[in-house]
Structure formats: C-alpha cells, structure tokens
TORMIZA-254404 format. One record per atom (N, C-alpha, C, O): residue number from 1; residue in one letter; y, x, z. Coordinates in steps of 0.02 Angstrom, whole numbers. Each point is the difference from the previous one (the first is absolute). Layout:
BEGIN
   kevex   drenpa    north     east       up
     NUM        a        Y        X        Z
...
END
This chain:
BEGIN
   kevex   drenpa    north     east       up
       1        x      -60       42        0
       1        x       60      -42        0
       1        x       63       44        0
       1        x        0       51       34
       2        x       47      -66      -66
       2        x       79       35      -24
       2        x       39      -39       48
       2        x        9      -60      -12
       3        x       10       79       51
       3        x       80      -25       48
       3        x       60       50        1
       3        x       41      -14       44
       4        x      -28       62      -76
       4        x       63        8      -32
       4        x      -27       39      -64
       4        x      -55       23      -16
       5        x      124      -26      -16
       5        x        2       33      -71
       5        x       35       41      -10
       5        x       57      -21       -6
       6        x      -63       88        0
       6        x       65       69       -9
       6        x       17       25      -87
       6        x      -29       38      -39
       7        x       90      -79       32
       7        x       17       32      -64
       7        x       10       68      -30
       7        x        4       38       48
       8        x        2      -12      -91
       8        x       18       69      -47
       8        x       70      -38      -28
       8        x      -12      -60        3
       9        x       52       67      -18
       9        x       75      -14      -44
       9        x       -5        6      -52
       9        x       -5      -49      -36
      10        x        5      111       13
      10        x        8       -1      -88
      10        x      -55       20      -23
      10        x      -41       39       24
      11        x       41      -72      -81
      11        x      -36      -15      -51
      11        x      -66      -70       27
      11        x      -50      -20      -29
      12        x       76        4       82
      12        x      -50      -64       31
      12        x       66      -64       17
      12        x       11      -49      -35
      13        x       19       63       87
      13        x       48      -55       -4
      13        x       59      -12      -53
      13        x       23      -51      -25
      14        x       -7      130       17
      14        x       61       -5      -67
      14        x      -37       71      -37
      14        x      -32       47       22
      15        x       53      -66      -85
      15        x        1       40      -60
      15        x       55       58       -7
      15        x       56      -20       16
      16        x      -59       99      -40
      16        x       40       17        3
      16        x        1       72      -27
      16        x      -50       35        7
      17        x      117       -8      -43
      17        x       -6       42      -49
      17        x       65       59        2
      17        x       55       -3      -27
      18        x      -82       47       64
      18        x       55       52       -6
      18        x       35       34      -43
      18        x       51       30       17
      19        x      -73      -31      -83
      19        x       20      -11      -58
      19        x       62      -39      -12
      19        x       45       22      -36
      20        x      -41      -90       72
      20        x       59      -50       -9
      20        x       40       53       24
      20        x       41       14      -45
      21        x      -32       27      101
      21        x       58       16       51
      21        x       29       72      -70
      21        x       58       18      -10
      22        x     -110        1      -17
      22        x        6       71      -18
      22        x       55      -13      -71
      22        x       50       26      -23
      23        x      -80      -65       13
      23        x       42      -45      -86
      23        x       73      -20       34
      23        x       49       31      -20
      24        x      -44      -66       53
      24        x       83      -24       39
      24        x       21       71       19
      24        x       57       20      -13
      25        x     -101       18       44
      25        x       57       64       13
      25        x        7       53      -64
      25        x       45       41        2
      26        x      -92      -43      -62
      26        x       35       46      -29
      26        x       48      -38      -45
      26        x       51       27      -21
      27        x      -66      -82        8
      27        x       72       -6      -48
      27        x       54      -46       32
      27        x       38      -35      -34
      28        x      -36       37      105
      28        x       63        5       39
      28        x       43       77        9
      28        x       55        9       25
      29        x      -94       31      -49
      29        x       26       71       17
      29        x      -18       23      -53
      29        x      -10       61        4
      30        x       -5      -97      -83
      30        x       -3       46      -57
      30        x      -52       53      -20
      30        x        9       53      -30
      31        x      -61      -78       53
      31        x      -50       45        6
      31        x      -54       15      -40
      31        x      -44      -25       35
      32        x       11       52      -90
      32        x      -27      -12      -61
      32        x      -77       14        4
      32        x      -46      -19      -37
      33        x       44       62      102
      33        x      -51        9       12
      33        x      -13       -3       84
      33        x       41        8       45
      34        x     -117      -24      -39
      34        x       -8      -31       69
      34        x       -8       71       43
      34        x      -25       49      -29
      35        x       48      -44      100
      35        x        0       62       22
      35        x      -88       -6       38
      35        x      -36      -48       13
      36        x       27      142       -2
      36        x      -48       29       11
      36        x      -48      -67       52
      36        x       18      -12       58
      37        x      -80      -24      -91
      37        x      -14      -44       59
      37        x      -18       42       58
      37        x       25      -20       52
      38        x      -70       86      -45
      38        x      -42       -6       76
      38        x       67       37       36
      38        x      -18       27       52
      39        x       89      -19      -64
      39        x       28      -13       54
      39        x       26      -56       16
      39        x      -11       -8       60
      40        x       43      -41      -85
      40        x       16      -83        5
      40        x      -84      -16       59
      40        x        2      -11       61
      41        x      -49       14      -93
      41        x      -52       -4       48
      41        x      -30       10       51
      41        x      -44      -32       28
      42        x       81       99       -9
      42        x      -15       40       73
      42        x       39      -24       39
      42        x       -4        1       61
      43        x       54      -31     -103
      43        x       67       -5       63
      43        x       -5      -84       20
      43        x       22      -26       51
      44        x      -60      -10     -112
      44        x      -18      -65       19
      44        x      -35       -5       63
      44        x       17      -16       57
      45        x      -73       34      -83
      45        x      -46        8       63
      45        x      -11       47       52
      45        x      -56        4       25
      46        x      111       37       -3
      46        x       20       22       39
      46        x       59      -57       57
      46        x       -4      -11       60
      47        x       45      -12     -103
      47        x       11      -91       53
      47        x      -30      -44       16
      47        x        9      -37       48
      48        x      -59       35     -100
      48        x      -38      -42       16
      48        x      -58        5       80
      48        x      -11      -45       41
      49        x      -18      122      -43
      49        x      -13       24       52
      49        x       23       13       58
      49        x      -29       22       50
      50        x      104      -42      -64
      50        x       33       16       69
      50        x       36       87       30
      50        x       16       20       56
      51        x      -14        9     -117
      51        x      -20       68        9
      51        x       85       28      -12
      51        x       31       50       20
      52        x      -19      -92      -49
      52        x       63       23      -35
      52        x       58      -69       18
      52        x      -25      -55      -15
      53        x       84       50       40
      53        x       44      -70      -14
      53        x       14      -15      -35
      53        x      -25       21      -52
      54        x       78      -70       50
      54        x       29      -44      -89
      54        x       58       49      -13
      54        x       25        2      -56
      55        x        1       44      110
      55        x       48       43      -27
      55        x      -17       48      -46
      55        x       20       12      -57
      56        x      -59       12       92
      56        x      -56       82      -32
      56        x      -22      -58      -65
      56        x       47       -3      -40
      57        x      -76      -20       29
      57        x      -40      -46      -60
      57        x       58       10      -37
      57        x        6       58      -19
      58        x       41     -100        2
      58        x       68        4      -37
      58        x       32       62       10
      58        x       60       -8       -9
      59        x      -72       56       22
      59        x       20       81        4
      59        x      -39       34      -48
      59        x       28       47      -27
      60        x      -78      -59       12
      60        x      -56       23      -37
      60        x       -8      -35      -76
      60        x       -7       38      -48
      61        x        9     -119       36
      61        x       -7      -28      -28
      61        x       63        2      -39
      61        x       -6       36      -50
      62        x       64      -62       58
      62        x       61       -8      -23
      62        x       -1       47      -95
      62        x       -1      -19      -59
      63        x        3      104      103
      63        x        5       29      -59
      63        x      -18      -31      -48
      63        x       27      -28      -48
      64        x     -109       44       79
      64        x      -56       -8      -69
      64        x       20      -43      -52
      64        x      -25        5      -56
      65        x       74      -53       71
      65        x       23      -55      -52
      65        x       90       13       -1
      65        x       38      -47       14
      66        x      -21       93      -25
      66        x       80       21       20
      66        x       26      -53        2
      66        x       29      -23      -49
      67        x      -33       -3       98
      67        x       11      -55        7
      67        x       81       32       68
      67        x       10       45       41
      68        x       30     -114      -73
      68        x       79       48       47
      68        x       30      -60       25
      68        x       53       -1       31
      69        x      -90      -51      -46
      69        x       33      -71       40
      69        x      -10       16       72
      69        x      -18       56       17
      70        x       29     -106       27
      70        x       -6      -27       61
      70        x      -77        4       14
      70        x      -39      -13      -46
      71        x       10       33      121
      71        x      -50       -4       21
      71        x      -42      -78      -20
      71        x      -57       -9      -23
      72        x      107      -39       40
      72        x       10      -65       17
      72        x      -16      -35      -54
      72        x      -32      -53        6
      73        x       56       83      -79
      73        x      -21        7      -72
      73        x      -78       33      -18
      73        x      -32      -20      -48
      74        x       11       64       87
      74        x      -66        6      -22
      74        x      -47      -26       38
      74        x      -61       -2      -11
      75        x       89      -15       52
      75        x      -68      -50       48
      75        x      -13      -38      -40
      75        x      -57       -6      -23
      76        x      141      -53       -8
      76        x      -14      -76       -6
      76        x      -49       -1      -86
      76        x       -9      -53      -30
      77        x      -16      115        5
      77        x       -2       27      -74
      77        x      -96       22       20
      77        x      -45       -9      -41
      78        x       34       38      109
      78        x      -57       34       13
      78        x      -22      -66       36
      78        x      -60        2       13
      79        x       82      -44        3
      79        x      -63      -40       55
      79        x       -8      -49      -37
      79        x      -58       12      -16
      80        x       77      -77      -22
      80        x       -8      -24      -34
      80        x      -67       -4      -69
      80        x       13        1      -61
      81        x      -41       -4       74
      81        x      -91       17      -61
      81        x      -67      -31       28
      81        x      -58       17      -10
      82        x       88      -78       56
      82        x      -62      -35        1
      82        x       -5      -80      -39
      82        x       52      -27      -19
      83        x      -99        4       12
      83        x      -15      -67      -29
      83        x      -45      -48       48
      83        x      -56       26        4
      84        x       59      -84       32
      84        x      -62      -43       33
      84        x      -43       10      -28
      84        x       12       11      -59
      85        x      -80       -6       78
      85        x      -62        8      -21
      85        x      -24     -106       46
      85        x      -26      -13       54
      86        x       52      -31     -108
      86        x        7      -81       16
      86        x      -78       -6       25
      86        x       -2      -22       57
      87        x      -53       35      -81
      87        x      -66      -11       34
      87        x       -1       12       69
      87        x      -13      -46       38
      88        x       26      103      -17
      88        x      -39       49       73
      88        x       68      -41       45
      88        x       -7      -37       49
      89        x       72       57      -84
      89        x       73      -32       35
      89        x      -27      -80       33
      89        x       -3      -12       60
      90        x      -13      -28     -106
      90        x      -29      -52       19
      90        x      -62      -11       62
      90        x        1      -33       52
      91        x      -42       67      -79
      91        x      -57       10       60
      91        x       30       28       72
      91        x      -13      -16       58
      92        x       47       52      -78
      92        x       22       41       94
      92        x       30      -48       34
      92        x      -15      -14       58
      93        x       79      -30     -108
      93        x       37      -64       41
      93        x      -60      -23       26
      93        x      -13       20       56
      94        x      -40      -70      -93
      94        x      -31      -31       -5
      94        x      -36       22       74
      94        x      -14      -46       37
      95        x        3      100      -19
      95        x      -38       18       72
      95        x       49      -20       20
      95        x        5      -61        7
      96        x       46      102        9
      96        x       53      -29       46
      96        x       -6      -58       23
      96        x      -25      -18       53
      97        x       44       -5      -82
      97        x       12      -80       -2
      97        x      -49      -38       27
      97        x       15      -47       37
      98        x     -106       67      -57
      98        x      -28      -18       63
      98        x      -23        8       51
      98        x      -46      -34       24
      99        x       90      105       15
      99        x      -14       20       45
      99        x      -17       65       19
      99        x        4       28       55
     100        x      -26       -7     -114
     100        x      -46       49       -4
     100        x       34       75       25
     100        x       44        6      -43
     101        x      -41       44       79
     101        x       22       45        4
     101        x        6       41      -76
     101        x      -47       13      -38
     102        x      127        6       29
     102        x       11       52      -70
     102        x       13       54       17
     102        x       23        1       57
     103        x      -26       54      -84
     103        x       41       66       12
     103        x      -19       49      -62
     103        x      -48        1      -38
     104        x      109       41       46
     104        x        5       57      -60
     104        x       -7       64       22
     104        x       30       16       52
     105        x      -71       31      -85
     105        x       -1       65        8
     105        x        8       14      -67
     105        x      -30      -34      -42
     106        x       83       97       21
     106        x       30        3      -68
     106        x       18       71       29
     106        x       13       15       59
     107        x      -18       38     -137
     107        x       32       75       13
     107        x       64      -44      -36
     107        x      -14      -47      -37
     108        x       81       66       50
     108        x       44      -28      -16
     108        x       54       51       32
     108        x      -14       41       44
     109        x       85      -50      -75
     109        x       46       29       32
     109        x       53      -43       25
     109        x        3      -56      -26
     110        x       44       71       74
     110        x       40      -28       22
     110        x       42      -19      -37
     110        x       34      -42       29
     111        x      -15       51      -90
     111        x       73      -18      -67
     111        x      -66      -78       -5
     111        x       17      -53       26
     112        x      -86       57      -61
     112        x      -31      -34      -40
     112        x       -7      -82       71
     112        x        2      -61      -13
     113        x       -8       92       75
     113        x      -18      -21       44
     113        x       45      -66       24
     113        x      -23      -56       14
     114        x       80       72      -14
     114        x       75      -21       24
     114        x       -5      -45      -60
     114        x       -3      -61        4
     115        x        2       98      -66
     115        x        2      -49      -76
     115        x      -55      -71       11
     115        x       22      -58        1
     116        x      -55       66        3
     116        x      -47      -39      -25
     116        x        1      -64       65
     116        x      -10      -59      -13
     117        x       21       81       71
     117        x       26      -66       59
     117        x       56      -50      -19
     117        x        7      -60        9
     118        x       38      119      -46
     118        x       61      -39      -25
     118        x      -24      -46      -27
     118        x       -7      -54       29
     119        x      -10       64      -95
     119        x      -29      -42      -61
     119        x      -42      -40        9
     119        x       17      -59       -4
     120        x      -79       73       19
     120        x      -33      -52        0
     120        x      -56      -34       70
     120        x      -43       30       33
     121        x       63      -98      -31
     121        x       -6      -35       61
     121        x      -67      -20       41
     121        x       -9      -29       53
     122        x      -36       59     -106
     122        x      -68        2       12
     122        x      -15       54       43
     122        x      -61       10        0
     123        x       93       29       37
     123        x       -7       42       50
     123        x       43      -12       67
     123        x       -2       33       51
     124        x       39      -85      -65
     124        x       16      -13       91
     124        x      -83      -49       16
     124        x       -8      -12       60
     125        x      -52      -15     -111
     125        x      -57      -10       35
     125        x      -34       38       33
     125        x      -38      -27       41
     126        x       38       88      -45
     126        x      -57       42       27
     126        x       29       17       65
     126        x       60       13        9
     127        x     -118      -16       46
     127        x        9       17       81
     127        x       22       86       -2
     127        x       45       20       35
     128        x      -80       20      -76
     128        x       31       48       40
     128        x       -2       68      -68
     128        x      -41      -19      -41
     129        x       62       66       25
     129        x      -31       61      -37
     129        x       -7       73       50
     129        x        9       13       60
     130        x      -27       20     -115
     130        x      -13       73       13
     130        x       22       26      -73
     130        x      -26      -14      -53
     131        x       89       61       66
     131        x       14       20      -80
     131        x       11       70       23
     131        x       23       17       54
     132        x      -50       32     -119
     132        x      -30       58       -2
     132        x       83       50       22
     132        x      -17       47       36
     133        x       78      -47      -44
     133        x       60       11        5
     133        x       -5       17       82
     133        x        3       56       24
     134        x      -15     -126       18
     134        x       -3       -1       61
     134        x      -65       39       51
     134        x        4       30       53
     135        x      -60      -45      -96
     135        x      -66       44       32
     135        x       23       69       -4
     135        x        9       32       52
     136        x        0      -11      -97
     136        x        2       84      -24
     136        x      -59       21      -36
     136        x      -15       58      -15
     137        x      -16     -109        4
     137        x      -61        6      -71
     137        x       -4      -60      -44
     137        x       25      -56        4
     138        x      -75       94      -57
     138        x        0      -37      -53
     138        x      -72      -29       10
     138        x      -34       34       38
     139        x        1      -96      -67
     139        x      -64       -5       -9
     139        x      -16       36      -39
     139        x       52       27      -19
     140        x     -115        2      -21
     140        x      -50        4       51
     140        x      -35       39       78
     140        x      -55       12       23
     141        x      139       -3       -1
     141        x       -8       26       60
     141        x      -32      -25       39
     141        x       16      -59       -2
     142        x      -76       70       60
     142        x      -45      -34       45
     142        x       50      -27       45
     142        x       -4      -61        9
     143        x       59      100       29
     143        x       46      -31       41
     143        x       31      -72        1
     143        x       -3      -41       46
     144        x       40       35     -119
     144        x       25      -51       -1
     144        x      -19      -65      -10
     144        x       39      -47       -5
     145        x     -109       46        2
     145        x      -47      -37       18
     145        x      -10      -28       59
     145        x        2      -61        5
     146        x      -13       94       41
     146        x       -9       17       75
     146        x       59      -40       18
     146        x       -8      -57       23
     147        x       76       84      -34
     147        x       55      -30        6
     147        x       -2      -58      -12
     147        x        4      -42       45
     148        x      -12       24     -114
     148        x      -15      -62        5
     148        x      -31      -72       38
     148        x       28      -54        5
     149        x      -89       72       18
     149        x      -58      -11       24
     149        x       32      -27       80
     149        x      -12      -50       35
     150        x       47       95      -27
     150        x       27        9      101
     150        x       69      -32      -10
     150        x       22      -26       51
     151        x        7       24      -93
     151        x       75      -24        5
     151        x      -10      -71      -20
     151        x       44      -41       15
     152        x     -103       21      -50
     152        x        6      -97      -42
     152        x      -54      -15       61
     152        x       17      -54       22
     153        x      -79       80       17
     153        x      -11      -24       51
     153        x      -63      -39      -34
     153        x      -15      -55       24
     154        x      -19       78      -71
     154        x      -40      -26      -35
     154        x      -83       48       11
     154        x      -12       59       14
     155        x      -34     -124      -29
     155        x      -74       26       13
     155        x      -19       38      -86
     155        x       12      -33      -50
     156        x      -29       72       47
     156        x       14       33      -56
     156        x      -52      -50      -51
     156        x       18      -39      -44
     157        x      -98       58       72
     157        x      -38      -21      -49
     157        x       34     -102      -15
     157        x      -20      -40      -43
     158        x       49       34       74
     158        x       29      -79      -34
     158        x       73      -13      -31
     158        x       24      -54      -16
     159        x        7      124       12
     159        x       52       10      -49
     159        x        9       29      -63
     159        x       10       59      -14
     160        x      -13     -115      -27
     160        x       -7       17      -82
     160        x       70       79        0
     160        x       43        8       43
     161        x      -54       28      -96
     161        x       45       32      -15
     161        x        2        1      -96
     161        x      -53       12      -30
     162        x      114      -26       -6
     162        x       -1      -21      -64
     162        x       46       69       -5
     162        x       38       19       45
     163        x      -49       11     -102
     163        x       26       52      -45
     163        x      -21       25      -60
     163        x      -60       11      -11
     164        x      107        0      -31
     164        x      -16        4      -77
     164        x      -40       82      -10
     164        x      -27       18      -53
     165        x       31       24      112
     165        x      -29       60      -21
     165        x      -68       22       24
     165        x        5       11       60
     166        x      -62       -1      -80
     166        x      -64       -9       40
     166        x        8       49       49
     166        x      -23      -14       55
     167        x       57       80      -63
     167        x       -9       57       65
     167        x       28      -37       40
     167        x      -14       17       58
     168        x       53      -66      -61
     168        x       46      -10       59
     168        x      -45      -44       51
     168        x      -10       11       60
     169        x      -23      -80     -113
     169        x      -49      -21       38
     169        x      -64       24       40
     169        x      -29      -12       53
     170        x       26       59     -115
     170        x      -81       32       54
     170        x       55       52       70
     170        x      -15      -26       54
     171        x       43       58      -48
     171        x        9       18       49
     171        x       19      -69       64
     171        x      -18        1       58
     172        x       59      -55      -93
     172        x      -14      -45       63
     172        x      -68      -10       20
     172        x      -13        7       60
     173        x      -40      -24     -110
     173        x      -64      -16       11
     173        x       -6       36       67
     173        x      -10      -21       58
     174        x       21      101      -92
     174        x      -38       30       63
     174        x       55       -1       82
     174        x      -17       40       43
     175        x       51      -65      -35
     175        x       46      -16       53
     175        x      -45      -56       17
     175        x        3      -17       60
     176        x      -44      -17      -97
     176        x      -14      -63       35
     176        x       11      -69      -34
     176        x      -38      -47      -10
     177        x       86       55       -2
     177        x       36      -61      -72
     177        x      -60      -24      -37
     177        x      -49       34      -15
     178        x       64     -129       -3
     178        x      -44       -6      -71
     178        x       60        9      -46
     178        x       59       -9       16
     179        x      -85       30      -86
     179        x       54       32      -61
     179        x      -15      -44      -55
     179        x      -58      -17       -8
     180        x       95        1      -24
     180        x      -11       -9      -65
     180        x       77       22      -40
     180        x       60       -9       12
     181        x     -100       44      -66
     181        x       48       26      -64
     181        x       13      -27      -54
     181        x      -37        2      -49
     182        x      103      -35       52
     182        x       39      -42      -31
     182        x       36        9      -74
     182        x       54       23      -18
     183        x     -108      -49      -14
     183        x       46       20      -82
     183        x       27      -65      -28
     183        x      -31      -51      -19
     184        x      117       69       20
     184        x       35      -43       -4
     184        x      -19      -20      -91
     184        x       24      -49      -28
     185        x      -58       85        4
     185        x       -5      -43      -91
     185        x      -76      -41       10
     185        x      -28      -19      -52
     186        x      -10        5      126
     186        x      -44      -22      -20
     186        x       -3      -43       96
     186        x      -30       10       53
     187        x       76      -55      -80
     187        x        9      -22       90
     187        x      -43      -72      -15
     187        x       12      -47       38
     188        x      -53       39      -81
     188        x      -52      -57       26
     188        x      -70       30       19
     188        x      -48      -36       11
     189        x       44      130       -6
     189        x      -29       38       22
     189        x        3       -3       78
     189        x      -52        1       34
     190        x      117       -4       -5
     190        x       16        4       62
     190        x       -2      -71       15
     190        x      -15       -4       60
     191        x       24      -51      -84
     191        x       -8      -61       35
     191        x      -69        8        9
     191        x      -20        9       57
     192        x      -33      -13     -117
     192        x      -59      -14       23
     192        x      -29       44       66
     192        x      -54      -23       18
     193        x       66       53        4
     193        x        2       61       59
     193        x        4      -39       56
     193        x      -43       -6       44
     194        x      115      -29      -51
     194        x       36      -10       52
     194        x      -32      -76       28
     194        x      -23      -15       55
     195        x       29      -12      -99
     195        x      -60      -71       -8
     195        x      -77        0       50
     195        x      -18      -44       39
     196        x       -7       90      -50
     196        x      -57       40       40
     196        x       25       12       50
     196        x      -46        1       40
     197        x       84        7      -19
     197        x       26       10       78
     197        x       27      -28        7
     197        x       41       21       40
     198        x      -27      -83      -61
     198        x       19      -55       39
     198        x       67      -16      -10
     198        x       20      -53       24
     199        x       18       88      -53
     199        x       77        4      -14
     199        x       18      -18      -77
     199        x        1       40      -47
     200        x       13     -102       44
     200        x      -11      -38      -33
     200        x       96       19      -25
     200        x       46        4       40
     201        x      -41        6     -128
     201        x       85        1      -14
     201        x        1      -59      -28
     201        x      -45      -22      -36
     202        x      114      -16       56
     202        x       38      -60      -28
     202        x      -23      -19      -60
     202        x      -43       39      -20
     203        x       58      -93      -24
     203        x        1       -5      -74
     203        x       62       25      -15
     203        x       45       10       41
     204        x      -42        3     -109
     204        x       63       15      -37
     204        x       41      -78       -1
     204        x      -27      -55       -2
     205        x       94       67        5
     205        x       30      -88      -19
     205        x       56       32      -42
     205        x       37       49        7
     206        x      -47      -98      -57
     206        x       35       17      -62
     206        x       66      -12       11
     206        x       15      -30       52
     207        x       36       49      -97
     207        x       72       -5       25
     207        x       23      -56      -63
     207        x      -27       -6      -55
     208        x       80      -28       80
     208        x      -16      -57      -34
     208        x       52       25      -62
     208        x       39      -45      -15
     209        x      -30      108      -26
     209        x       34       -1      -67
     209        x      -73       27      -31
     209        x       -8       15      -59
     210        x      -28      -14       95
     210        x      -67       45      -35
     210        x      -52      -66      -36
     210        x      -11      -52       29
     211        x      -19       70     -101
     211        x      -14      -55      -30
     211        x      -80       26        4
     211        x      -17       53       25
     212        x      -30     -106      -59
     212        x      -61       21       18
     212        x      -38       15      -59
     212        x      -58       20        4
END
C-alpha cells in the first residue's frame, strides 16, 4: 500500500529546456555562437548543489554570454524554460485533493526554485520538499534521500518516489523508497503502474473550445 507520493520536478511535473534560456541570452546580447557548455554546466550544477550562491553563479555565468545588462535581466532571461507536464500536474493535485500526502525532492536551484512557486500554483499543494540547493547534494546522492525520508516523516517501503531518471530511482530504491521511472512521452506507461498501486489519475476533461 502507497500513503505518500514524492515527486521529481522536471521533466515529471514540468517540462523543460535549457536551451530556451541559452537562445534569449544570446541574442539579447548578440551572440552568434553559444558559449563553451561544460562551463555554463559546472556552474549550473554547482547552485544547484548548493556549493556555490546565486552571486558566484552569475559571476561565472554572466560572461559566458557577455551579457552587460542587469543581474535582474539575466535571471528574468535564465529561469524562465519550463512547460506543465498537464498529465502528472493533474495527478499530484488530484492526491492532494484527496488527502493523500505530496512532496518534492528535485536537484534544482534557488533562481529555478523561487521561479517556478511564483508561476505555477500546483505547488502551494504539496506538504513539504527537499531541494538539492538546500541539502548540499544532488541525487543520486544516498544522503538526500535519507533527508528526505526523516524530514517528510514517511515509512519508506510505502512511499512511492516518481522520477524521469532511472539512477535517480534506483538509488531511492536502495534508501528504501518504492520508484518508478517516469517517461513523460509514454505517461499511459506510468498510469498503468500507478493504477496497480492503487493510485488511480483523474480523467482528462476537455476544455470547452476543444472539438472532438
């Protein structure tokens, strides 16, 4: 039996493409060619880990896209690149709503973090997270698992854990977690899963400009 459910964020609840951020910053700053990725990357996930702040991040990052606007200007240009993922978005309310304990564990950074509360309202549902910024690890770290586990107050073997990357799941596995790996191009893969355990997602309801 499943009595709570621990989300993954992207690429399970929202869709999302760093690419969008990289295209707005170079031809906001004229840029013809995209700068060197594995530093843009180290320094990503170096905030994301907690390792580095949003100052140091934008100290590092900025250049790479000579970029000479306002800090304030490359946030609102870098956080911006997600899309609802309307299936899973639906299902998580859908616990909510009956009761069901929600929560998020996501490597994420504090710019993406702050962003995405703003926007969208499907996250004042969830009781509680663990985001990788604040732990000081990333999954598939064993820790932040653990963290997890002690901070949501949950029996492990009866807390689903959903994420689009299998290392990420099998290391919950081995924390204890049940896992399943979530491919958002094949989510009647993940219903039928979820169905089996008892967690049954909403119907779709059509919107009424939509014809049949």
């Amino acid at each position: 039996m499943i009595d709570a459910v621990i989300f993954d964020i992207g690429n399970v609840l929202l869709k999302f493409d760093y690419l969008v951020a990289a295209r707005r910053l170079m031809a906001h700053n004229g840029l013809g060619e995209p700068p060197e990725r594995p530093r843009v990357v180290a320094a990503k996930e170096a905030l994301e880990g907690g390792r580095i702040d949003r100052a140091e991040f934008l100290r590092l990052v900025r250049p790479e896209f000579s970029h000479t606007g306002t800090d304030a200007e490359f946030v609102a240009m870098w956080e911006d690149i997600f899309e609802v993922n309307e299936p899973m978005v639906r299902f998580a309310a859908s616990l909510a709503a009956r009761g069901m304990p929600t929560y998020l564990l996501s490597n994420i950074s504090c710019i993406h973090h702050e962003f995405i509360f703003r926007r969208y309202p499907v996250f004042a549902t969830f009781r509680d997270g663990v985001f990788s910024y604040r732990a000081g690890m990333l999954k598939p770290e064993p820790g932040i698992y653990e963290i997890a586990i002690a901070q949501f107050g949950v029996e492990p073997g009866r807390a689903l854990f959903i994420d689009d990357l299998a290392v990420n799941v099998a290391a919950a596995e081995r924390a204890g977690l049940r896992g399943l790996v979530y491919d958002r191009a094949d989510h009647a893969a993940a219903e039928r899963i979820l169905r089996a355990l008892g967690l049954e997602s909403p119907p779709r309801v059509a919107r009424q400009d939509e014809t049949c």
